[in-house]
C-alpha positions as CSV (number, residue, x, y, z in Angstrom):
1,X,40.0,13.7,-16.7
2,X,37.5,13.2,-13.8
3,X,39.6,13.1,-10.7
4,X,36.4,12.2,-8.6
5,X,35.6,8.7,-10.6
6,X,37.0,6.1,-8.2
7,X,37.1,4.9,-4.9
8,X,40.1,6.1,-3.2
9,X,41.3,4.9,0.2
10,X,44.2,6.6,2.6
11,X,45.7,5.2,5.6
12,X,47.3,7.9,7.8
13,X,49.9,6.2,10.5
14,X,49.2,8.0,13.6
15,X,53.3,8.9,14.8
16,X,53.2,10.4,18.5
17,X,50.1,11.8,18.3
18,X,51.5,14.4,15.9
19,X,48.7,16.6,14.3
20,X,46.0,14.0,13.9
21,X,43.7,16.2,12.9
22,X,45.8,18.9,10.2
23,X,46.6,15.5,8.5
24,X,43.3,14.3,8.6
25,X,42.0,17.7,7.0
26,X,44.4,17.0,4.2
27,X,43.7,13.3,3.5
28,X,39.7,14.9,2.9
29,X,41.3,17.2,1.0
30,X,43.3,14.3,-1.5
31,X,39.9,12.2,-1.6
32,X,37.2,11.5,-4.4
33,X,34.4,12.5,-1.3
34,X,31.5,10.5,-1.8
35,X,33.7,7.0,-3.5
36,X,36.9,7.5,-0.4
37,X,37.3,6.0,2.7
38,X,39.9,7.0,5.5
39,X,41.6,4.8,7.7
40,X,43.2,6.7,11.0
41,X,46.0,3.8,11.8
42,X,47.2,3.8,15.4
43,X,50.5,1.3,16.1
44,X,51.1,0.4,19.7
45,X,55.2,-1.1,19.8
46,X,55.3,-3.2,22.0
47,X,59.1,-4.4,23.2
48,X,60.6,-7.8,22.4
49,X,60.6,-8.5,26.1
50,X,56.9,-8.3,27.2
51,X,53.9,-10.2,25.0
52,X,51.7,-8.6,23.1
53,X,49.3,-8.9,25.7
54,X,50.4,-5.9,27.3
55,X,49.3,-3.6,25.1
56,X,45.3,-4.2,25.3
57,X,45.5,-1.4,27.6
58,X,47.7,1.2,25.5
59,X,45.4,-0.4,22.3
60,X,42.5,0.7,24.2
61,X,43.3,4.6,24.9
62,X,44.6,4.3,21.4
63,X,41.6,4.0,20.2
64,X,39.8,6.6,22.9
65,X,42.4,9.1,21.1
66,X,41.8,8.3,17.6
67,X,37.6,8.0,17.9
68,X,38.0,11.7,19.5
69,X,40.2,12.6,16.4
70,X,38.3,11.6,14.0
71,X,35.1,13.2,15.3
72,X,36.9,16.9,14.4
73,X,37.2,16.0,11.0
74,X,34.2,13.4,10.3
75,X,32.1,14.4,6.9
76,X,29.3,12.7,5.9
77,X,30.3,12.1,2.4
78,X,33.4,10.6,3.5
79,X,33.8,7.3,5.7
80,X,36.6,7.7,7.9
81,X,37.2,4.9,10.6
82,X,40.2,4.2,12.8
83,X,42.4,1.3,13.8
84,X,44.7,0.4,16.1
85,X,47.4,-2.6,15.8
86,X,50.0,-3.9,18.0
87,X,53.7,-4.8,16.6
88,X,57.4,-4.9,17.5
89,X,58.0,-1.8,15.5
90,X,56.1,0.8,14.2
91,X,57.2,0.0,10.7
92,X,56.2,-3.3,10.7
93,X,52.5,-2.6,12.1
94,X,52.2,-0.4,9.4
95,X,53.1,-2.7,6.9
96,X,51.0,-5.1,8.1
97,X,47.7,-3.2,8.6
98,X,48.1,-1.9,4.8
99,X,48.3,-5.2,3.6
100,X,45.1,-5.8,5.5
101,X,43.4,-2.6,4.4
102,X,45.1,-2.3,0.8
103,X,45.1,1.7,0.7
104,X,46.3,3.0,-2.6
105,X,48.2,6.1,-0.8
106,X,49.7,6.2,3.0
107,X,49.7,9.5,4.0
108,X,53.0,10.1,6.4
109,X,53.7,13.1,8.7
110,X,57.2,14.7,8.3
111,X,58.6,17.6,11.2
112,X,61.2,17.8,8.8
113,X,64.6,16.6,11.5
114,X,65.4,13.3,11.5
115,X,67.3,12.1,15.2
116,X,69.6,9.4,13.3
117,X,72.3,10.3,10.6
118,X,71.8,6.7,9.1
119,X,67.6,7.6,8.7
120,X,66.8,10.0,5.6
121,X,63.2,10.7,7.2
122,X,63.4,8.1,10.1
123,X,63.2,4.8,10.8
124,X,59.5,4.4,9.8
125,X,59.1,6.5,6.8
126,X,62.1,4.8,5.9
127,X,61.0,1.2,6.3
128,X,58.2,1.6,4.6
129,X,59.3,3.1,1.5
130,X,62.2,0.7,1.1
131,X,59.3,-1.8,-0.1
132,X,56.0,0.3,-0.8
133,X,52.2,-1.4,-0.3
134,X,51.0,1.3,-2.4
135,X,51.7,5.0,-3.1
136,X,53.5,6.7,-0.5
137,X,52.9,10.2,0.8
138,X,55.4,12.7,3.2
139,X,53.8,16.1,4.7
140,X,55.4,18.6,6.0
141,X,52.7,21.0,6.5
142,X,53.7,23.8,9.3
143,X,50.1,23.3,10.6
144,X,48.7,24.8,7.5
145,X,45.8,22.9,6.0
146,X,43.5,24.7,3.4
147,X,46.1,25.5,0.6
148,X,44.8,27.6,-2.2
149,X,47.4,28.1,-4.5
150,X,49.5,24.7,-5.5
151,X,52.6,24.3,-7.3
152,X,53.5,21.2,-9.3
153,X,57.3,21.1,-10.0
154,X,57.7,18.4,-12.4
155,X,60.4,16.8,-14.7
156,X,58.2,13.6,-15.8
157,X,58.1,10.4,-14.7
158,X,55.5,8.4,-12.6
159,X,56.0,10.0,-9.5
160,X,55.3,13.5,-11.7
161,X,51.7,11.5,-12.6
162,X,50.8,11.0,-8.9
163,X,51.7,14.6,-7.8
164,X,49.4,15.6,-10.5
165,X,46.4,14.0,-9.6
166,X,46.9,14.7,-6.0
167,X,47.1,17.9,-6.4
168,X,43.9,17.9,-8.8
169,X,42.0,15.9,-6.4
170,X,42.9,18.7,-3.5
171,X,42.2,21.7,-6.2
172,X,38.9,20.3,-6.5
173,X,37.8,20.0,-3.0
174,X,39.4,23.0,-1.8
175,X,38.8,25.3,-4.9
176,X,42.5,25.6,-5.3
177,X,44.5,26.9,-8.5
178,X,46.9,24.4,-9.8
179,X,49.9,25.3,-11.5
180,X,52.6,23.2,-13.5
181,X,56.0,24.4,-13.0
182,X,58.9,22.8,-15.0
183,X,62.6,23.9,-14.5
184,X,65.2,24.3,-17.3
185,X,68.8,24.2,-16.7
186,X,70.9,27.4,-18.3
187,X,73.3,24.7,-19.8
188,X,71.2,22.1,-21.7
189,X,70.7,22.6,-25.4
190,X,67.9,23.5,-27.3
191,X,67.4,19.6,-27.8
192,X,67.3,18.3,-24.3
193,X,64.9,21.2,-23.5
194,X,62.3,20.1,-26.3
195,X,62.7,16.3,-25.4
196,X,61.8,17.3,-21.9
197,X,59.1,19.7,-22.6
198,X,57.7,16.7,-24.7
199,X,57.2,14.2,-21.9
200,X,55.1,17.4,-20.1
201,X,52.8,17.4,-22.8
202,X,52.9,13.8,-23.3
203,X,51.6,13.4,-19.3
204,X,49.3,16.1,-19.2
205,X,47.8,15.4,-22.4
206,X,47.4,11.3,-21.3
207,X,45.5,13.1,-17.9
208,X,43.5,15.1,-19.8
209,X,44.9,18.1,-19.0
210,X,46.2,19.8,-21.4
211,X,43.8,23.1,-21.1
212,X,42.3,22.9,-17.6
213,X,46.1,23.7,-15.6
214,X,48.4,26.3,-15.3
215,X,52.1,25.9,-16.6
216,X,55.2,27.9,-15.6
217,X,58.7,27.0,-17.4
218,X,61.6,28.2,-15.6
219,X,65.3,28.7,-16.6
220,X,67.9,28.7,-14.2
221,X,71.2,27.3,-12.7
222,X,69.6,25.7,-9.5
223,X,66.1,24.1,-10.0
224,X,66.3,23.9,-6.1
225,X,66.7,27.7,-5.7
226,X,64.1,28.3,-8.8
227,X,61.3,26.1,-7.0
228,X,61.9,28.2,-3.3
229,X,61.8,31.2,-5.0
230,X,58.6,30.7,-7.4
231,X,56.9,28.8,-4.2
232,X,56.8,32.5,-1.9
233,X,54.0,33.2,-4.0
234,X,52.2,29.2,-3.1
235,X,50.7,27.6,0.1
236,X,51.4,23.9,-1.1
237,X,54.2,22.6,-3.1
238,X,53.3,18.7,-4.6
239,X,56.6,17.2,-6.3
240,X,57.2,13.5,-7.2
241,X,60.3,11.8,-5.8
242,X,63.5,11.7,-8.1
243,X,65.3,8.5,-9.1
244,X,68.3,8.8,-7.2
245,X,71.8,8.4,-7.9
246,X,73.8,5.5,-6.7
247,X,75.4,7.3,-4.8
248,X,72.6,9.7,-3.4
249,X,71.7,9.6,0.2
250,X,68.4,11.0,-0.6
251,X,65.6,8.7,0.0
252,X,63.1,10.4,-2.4
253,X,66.0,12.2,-4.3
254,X,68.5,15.6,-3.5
255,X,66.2,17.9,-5.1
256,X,62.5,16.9,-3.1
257,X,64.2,16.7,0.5
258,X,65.9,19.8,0.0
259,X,62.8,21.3,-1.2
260,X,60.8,19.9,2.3
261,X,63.5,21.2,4.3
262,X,63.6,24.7,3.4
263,X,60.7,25.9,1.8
264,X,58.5,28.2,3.7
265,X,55.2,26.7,2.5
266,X,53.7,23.4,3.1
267,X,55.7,20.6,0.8
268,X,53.8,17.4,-0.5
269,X,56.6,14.7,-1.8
270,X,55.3,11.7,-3.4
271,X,56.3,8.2,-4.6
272,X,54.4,5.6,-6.1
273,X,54.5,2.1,-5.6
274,X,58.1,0.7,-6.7
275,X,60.9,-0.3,-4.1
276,X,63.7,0.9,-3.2
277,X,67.5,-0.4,-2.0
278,X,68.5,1.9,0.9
279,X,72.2,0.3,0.8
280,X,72.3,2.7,-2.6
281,X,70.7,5.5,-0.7
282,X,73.1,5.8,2.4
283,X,76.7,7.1,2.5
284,X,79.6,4.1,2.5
285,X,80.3,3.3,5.5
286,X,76.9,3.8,7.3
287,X,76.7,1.5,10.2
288,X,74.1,-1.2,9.3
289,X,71.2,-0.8,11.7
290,X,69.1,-3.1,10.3
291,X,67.7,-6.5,11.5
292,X,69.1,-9.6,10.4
293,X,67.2,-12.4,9.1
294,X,66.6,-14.7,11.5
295,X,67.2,-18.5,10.1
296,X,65.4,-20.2,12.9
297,X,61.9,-20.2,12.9
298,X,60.2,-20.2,15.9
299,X,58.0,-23.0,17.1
300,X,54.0,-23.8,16.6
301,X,53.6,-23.4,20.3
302,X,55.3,-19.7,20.3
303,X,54.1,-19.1,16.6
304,X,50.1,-19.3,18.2
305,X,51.3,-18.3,21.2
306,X,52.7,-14.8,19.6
307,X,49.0,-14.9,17.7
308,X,46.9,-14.7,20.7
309,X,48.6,-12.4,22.4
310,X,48.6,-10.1,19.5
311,X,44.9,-10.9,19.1
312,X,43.7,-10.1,22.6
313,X,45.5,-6.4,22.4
314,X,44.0,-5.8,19.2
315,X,40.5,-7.3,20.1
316,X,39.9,-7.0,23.3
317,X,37.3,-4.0,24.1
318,X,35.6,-1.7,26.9
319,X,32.2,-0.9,26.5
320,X,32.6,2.7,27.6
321,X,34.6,2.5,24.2
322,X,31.1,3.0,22.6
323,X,29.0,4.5,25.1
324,X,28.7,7.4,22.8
325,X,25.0,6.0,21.1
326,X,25.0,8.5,18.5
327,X,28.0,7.7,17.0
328,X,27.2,4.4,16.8
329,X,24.0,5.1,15.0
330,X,25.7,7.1,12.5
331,X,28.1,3.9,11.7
332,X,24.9,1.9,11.7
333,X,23.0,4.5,9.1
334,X,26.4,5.0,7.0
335,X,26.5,0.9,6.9
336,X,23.0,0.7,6.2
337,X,22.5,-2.1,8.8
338,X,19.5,-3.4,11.0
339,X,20.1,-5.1,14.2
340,X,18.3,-7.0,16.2
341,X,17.5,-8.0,20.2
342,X,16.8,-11.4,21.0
343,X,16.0,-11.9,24.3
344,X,16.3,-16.1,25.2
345,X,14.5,-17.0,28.3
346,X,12.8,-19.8,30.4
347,X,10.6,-18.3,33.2
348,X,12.5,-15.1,34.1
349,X,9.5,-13.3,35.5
350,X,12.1,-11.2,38.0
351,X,14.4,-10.3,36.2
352,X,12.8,-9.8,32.0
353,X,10.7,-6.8,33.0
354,X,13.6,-4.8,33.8
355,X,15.9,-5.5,31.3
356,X,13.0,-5.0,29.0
357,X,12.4,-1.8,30.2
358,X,16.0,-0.3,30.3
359,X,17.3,-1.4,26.9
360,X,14.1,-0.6,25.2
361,X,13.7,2.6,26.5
362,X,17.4,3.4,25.9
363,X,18.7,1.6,23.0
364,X,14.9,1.3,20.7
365,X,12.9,4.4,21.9
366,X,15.1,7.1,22.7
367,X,17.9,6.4,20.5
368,X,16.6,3.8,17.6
369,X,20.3,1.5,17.5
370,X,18.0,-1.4,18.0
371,X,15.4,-1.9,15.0
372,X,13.6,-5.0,17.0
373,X,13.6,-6.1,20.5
374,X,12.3,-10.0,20.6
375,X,11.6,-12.2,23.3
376,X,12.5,-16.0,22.8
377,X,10.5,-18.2,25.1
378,X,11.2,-21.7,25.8
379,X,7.9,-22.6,27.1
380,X,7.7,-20.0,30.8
381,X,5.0,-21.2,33.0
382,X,5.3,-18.0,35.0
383,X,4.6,-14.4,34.2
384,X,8.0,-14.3,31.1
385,X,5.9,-14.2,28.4
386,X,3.0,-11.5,29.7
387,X,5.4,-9.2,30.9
388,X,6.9,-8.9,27.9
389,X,3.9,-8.6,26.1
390,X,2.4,-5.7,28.4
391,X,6.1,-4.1,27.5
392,X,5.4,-4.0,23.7
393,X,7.4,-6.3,22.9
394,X,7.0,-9.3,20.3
395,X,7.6,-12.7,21.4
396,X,8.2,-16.4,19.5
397,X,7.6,-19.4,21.3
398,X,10.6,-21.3,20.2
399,X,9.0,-24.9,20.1
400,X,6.4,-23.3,17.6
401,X,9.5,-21.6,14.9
402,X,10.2,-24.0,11.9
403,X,8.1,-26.8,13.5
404,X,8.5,-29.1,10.6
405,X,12.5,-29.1,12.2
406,X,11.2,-30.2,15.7
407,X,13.1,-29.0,18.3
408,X,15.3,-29.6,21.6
409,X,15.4,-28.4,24.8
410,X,18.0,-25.8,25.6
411,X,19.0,-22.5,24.9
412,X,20.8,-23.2,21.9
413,X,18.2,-24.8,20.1
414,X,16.4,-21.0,20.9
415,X,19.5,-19.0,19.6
416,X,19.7,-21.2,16.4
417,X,15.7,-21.0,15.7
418,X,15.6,-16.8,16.9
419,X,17.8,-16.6,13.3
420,X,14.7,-17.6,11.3
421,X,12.1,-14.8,13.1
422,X,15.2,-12.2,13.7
423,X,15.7,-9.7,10.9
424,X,18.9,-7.8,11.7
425,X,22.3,-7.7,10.2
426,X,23.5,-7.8,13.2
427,X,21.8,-10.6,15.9
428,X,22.2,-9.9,19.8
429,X,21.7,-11.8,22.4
430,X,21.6,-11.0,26.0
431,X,20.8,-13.8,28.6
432,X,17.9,-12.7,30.8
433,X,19.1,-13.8,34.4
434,X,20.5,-10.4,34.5
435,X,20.0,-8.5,37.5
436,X,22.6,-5.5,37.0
437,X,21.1,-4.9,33.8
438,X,22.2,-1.6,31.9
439,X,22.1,-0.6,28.0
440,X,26.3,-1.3,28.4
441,X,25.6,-5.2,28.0
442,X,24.3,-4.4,24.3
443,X,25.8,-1.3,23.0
444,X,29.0,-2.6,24.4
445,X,28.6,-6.0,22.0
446,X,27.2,-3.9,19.2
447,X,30.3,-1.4,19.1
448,X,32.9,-3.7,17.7
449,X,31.0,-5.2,15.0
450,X,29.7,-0.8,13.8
451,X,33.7,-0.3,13.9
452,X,35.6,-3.2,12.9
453,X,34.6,-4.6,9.5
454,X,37.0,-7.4,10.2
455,X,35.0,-8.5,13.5
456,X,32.1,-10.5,13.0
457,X,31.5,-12.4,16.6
458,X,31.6,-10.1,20.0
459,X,31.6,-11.8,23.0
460,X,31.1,-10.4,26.5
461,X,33.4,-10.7,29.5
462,X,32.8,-9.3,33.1
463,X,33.6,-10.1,36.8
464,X,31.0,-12.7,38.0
465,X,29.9,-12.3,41.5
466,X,29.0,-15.5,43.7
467,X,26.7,-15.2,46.9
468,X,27.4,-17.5,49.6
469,X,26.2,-17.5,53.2
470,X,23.7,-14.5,52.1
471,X,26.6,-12.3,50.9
472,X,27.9,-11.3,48.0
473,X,31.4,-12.3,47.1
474,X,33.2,-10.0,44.1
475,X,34.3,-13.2,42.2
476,X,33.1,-16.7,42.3
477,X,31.4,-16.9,39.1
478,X,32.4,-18.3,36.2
479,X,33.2,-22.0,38.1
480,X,32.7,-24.0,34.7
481,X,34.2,-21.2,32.7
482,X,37.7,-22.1,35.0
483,X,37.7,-25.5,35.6
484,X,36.2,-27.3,32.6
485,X,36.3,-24.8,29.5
486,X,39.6,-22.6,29.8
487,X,41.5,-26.0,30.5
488,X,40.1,-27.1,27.7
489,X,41.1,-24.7,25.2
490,X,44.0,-24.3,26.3
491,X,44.9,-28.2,25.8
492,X,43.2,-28.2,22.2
493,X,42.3,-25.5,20.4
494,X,44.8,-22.7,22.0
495,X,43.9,-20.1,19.2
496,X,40.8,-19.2,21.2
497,X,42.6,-19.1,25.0
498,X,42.9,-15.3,25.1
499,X,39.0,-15.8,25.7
500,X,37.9,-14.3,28.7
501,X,34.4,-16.2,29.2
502,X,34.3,-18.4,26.1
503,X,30.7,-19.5,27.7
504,X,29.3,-16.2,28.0
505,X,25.6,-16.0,27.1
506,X,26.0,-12.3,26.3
507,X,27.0,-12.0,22.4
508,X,26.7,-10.2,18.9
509,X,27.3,-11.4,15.2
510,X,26.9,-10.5,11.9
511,X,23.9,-12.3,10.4
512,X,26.3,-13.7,7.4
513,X,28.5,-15.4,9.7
514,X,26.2,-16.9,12.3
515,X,23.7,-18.2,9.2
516,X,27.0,-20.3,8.2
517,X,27.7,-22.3,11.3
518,X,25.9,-25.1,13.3
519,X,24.6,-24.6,16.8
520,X,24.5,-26.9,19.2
521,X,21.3,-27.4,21.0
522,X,22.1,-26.9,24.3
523,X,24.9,-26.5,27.1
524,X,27.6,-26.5,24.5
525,X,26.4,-23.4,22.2
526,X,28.6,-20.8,23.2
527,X,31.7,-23.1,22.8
528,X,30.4,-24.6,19.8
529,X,30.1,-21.0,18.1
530,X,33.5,-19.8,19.2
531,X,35.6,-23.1,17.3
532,X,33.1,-23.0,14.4
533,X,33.6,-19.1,13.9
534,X,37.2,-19.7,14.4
535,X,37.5,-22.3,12.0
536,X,35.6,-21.0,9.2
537,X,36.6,-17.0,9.1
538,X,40.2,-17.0,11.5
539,X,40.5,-15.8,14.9
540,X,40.5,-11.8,14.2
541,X,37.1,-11.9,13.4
542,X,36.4,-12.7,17.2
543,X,36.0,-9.6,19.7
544,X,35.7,-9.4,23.0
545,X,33.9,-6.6,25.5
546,X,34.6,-6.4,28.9
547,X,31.0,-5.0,30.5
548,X,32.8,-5.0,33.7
549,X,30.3,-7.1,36.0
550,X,27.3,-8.7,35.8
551,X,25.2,-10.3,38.6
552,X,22.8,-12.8,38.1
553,X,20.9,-16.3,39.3
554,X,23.9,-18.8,40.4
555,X,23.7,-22.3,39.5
556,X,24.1,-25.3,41.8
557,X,26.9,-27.4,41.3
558,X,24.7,-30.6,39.9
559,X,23.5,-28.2,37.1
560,X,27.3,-27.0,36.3
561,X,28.4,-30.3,36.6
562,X,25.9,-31.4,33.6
563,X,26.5,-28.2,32.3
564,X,30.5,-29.4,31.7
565,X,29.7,-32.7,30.9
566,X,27.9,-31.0,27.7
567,X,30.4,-28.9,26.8
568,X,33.3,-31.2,27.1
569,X,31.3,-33.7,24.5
570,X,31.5,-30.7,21.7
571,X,34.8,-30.1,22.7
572,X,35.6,-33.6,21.6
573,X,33.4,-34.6,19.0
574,X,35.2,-30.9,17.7
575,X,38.3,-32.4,18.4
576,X,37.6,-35.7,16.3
577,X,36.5,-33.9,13.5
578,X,39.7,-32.3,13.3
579,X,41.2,-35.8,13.7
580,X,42.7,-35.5,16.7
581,X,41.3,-37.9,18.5
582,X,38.7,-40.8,18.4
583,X,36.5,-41.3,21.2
584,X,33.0,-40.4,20.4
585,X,32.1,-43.3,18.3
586,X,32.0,-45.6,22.0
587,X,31.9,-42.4,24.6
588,X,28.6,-42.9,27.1
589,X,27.0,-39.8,27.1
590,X,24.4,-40.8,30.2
591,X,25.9,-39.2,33.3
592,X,25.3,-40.7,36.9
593,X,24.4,-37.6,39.1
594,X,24.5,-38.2,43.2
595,X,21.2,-37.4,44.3
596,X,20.9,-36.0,48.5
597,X,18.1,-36.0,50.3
598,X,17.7,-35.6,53.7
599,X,18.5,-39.5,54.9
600,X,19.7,-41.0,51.7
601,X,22.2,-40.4,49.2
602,X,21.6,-42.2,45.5
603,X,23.2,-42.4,41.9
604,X,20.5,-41.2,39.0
605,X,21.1,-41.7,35.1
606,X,20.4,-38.2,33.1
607,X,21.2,-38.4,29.3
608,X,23.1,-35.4,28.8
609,X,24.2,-33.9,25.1
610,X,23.3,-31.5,22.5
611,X,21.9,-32.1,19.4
612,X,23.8,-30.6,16.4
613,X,21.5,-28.0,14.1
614,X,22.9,-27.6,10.8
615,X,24.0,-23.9,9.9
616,X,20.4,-22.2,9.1
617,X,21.4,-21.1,5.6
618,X,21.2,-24.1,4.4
619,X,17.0,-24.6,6.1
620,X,15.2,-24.0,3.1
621,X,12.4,-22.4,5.0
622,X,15.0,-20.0,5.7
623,X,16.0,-19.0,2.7
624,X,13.0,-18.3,1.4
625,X,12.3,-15.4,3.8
626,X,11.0,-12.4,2.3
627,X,13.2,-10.0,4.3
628,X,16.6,-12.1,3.0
């Protein structure tokens, strides 16, 4: 049998911060190498009394410890990745990240006490193995990891067939020997002993095994005693669980737990995938600690509101989170992705140079994360354009992409025609007002999308300075963000209120997911992107960065007052197409602006609203692309 044939994927629950790494060592050790993956799972609990938005902070150094981990172990022909999860209890996070991830073995860490009488290995082992995802794992390992003499005690069974492979899969990577121990009682007849040596051969012969392992058959009174004793001479004892008794406290069965407590090597116990009723595994009379069903279930409000707040601890990210450039390149290179720059702008002669400069240099030259930087212009009449083209760096007039699709003025009309030229996986756009520029405001967008395969938008967030009077106040910024957007949200589509700046021009996205949704030509592209996104792949696959601050141009009120009278139109014609309500069919979308000048005030009409582009996967121009 080729134990090497298949992919094979092992979650290991991070408990305490117990020996990430010695467990790590052994999952590589249980894998088929170049077809495995390895998920490093990290629950923060978070108590019924607070909301889950408390733990975006914990979440965060979570995942500082866990990236560090990882590192020690990392091999190139094995992807190993980490996540972090927020929950009420341990046991339920990890419940619900592997139904997420769907490992085929969880891989569990055992000191081999247990603080509660009523717990056979504690609360979380125990939760999870009273209803299994998958195959289920327990190490105790005394901090030992390279084993190179393994013993199989087996009796047959399914859980037997698991500890075999395991333990073929390990003998294989570390050049281990491998041997098969069966017990006999004294007392069984000659019978019992030939039916049992038959469902051996019957297992290893159906694993192909029958030559290529060592067997030792063992008679004694105490199959217990008989395994310590022959195990002196092992580093790593692998043993299936045992159906239990009815009346056996053991979770796994007498003979495995006794086995894990006292053996002096390293003890593996297994279980595959089949539940279990703890009230048949616990003495009578053990106090029921378990939580009772609750027959009321809670409302839509709290239901989304509960959602939220579990999203923004899970998804909310720093970018010092990914300021390590290498790594990310190797996530990029294992992935096999491109990405790509776009740089929107409309006669930024101030401030394009520089950004130019420092995220090219940084992010292109020195370390190649960025295949392609690409300036979008809108038609500068300053210096934008030869700037950028004294910098190296290509540029697309966007009036001249796709011209058989006219276009529109705004920036959206730019991001939705920089798909067409753009080559990446992975699009980015920066806007380039930016006067604080640093390579954070793209590596920190990039990061979540190179380590989060469920994420496919990134969106940044930062403090927004304001000057006024010729200083510069710390916040300010963000005036349309507070008082026309987040209202808004919150009111109709409250899935995306744990958005920080849902109208921040600084963004990322996977190429498959932003080819699928329209864009609105103007004002109202950010929002637009974040309820289509939502709608069409679910609110996990939105991150968010916080870049800390970013200083830029400041607009007067008149343009952020047309500025929220665009956005507020997509919010409702979003709204009417989910049938809320119906007011766009008769809604005026000319806006009467109050003009000042020096002696006179007067109104003056401005027709203000995007255009809707459809999503560019369906532009047949587009899909003819040769680099599709």
């Amino acid at each position: 049998m080729d134990f090497q044939d298949k992919t094979y994927k092992i979650m290991i629950p991070l408990m305490r911060g117990r020996r990430t790494e010695e467990r790590l060592q052994i999952a590589l050790a249980l894998t088929a190498r170049a077809e495995s993956k390895i998920v490093v799972l990290g629950i923060v609990e978070v108590p019924e009394d607070l909301s889950f938005s408390h733990g975006a902070i914990p979440a965060r150094s979570y995942r500082r410890l866990l990236s560090r981990a990882i590192q020690v172990g990392r091999q190139e022909d094995v992807e190993i990745r980490s996540m972090v999860r927020i929950s009420r209890r341990i046991w339920q996070g990890v419940l619900d990240a592997a139904a997420e991830e769907k490992p085929d073995l969880i891989l569990f860490d055992w000191s081999g006490k247990t603080k509660r009488s009523d717990k056979v290995f504690g609360t979380t082992i125990d939760r999870v193995v009273q209803d299994p995802p998958c195959d289920i794992a327990v190490i105790r390992h005394h901090g030992r990891t390279d084993f190179k003499k393994i013993l199989v005690p087996v009796r047959g069974g399914p859980h037997a067939e698991l500890a075999i492979d395991l333990a073929m899969r390990m003998a294989t990577n570390l050049h281990s020997q491998v041997s098969v121990m069966h017990v006999y009682l004294e007392n069984i007849s000659n019978v019992q002993r030939l039916r049992e040596q038959s469902i051996i051969d019957k297992i290893l012969h159906e694993m192909g095994l029958t030559d290529q392992i060592a067997r030792l058959s063992i008679s004694s009174d105490s199959t217990e005693r008989a395994i310590l004793e022959v195990s002196q001479d092992y580093d790593l004892i692998i043993m299936g669980a045992s159906v239990p008794e009815t009346s056996d406290p053991h979770l796994f069965g007498q003979i495995p737990e006794y086995v894990a407590k006292n053996a002096s090597c390293a003890v593996l116990v297994v279980k595959t995938k089949e539940p279990v009723d703890l009230s048949q595994l616990l003495p009578a009379g053990t106090p029921d600690w378990s939580f009772p069903e609750v027959a009321i279930l809670p409302s839509p409000e709290t239901r989304i509101s509960e959602i939220v707040d579990k999203w923004f601890a899970e998804n909310t990210f720093h970018h010092s989170e990914f300021n390590d450039i290498e790594r990310l390149l190797q996530l990029k290179r294992k992935q096999n992705l491109t990405i790509s720059l776009g740089l929107p702008a409309l006669n930024e002669e101030k401030t394009i140079g520089a950004i130019i400069r420092v995220i090219k240099e940084e992010l292109h030259d020195k370390h190649p994360l960025l295949d392609e930087v690409v300036l979008i212009d809108s038609g500068s009449t300053d210096r934008t354009v030869d700037i950028a083209r004294k910098l190296n760096v290509p540029f697309y007039v966007h009036q001249e992409i796709l011209p058989e699709m006219g276009w529109y003025r705004g920036k959206g009309d730019a991001l939705w025609k920089s798909l067409h030229v753009l080559k990446g996986d992975i699009i980015v756009w920066i806007d380039t007002d930016i006067r604080n520029i640093h390579p954070k405001f793209v590596y920190g967008l990039i990061g979540p999308l190179l380590t989060e395969s469920t994420i496919k938008y990134a969106k940044g967030f930062y403090r927004r300075p304001i000057k006024k009077g010729g200083i510069l106040l710390e916040t300010g910024g963000g005036r349309v963000t507070e008082l026309t957007a987040r209202p808004l949200i919150n009111l109709f589509f409250p899935e995306l209120s744990g958005m920080m700046q849902p109208l921040a021009g600084e963004c990322a996205g996977r190429r498959e997911a932003l080819e699928q949704v329209p864009f609105f030509t103007g004002y109202g592209v950010e929002i637009g992107l974040l309820i289509d996104i939502l709608d069409k792949f679910g609110l996990s696959a939105i991150g968010q960065v916080d870049l800390d601050k970013r200083i830029h141009r400041n607009q007067p009120l008149t343009e952020l007052s047309k500025m929220s009278f665009a956005i507020m139109q997509v919010i409702l014609q979003r709204l009417e197409e989910r049938q809320k309500v119906e007011l766009l069919e008769n809604i005026n979308k000319s806006m009467k602006l109050i003009c000042h000048e020096r002696d006179r005030f007067f109104l003056e009409m401005q027709e203000i609203g995007d255009q809707e582009r459809p999503p560019m996967a369906q532009i047949k121009e587009y899909r003819k692309r040769a680099w599709q």
